[in-house]
Structures are given as structure tokens and as C-alpha cells.
C-alpha positions in Angstrom: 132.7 117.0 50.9 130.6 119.0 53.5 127.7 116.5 53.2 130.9 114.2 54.4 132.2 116.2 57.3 128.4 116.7 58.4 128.1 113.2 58.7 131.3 112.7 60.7 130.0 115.1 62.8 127.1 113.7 63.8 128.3 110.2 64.3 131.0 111.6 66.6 128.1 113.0 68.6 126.0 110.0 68.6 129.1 108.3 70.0 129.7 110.6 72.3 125.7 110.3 73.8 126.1 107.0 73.6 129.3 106.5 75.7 127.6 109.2 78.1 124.2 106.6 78.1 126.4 104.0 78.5 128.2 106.1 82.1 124.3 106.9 83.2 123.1 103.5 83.0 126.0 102.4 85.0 125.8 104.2 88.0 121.9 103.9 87.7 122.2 100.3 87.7 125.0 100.9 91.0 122.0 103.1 92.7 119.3 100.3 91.9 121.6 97.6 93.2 122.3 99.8 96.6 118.3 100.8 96.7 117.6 96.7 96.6 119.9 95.9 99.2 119.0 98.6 101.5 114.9 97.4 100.3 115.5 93.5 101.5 117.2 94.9 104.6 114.1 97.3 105.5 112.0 94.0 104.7 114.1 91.7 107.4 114.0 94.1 109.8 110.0 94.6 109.3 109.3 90.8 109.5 111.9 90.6 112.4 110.0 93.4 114.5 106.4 92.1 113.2 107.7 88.9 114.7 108.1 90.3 117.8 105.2 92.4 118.3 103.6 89.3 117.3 105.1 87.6 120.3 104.5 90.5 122.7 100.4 90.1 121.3 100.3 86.4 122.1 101.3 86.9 126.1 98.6 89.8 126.6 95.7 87.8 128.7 93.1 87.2 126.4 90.4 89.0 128.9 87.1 90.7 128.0 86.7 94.1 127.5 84.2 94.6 130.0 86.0 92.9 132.7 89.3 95.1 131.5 87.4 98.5 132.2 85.7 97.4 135.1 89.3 96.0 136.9 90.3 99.8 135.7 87.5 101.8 137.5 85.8 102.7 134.5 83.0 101.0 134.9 81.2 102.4 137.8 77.4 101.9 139.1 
């Protein structure tokens, strides 16, 4: 009868890991849906600024460098 009772035992514990796998895989999965959301919204917001800067590059006069330093002084004789 102990050999019985052992066994009981033991599956009552591997239900009881196993309900407490089941809670841990659950909220995991509630983080990793929150960490994807908050990842796609990082990525708009990247590709939104890019965008801009983007923008802000294409209106910078496409002048030479040498002509740049010498309209600064930098280029003195």
C-alpha cells in the first residue's frame, strides 16, 4: 500500500508543477505580448524620426567642403 500512496504522492506534485507551468507560461506569454507591442511601437517611431532626419538631410545645400570652411573663415591664406 505505501508503494500506492508514494505514487499518489508524486502525481499530486507533478500536477501541482504542472498547473504552476501552466500560471508561468501565461503571464510569460502576457509579458512577450506587451514586449512586442511596445517593440513595433519603438520601430514606428524609429522609421517615423529616420524619416524626418531624412527630410531635414535632403534641404542641407549640397555645397563642397572646401567652399563650407572657407565661407566659415577657416580657410585662411
Amino acid at each position: 500500500m505505501s508503494r500506492l500512496d508514494d505514487l499518489a504522492e508524486r502525481i499530486e506534485r507533478l500536477v501541482l508543477r504542472h498547473e504552476e507551468l501552466q500560471r508561468t507560461k501565461s503571464l510569460l506569454e502576457a509579458q512577450l505580448s506587451t514586449l512586442t507591442t511596445e517593440r513595433d511601437g519603438l520601430r514606428s517611431r524609429l522609421a517615423a524620426a529616420r524619416g524626418r532626419i531624412d527630410a531635414l538631410l535632403d534641404r542641407l545645400p549640397a555645397e563642397p567642403a572646401a567652399d563650407t570652411a572657407a565661407q566659415r573663415g577657416l580657410d585662411t591664406p
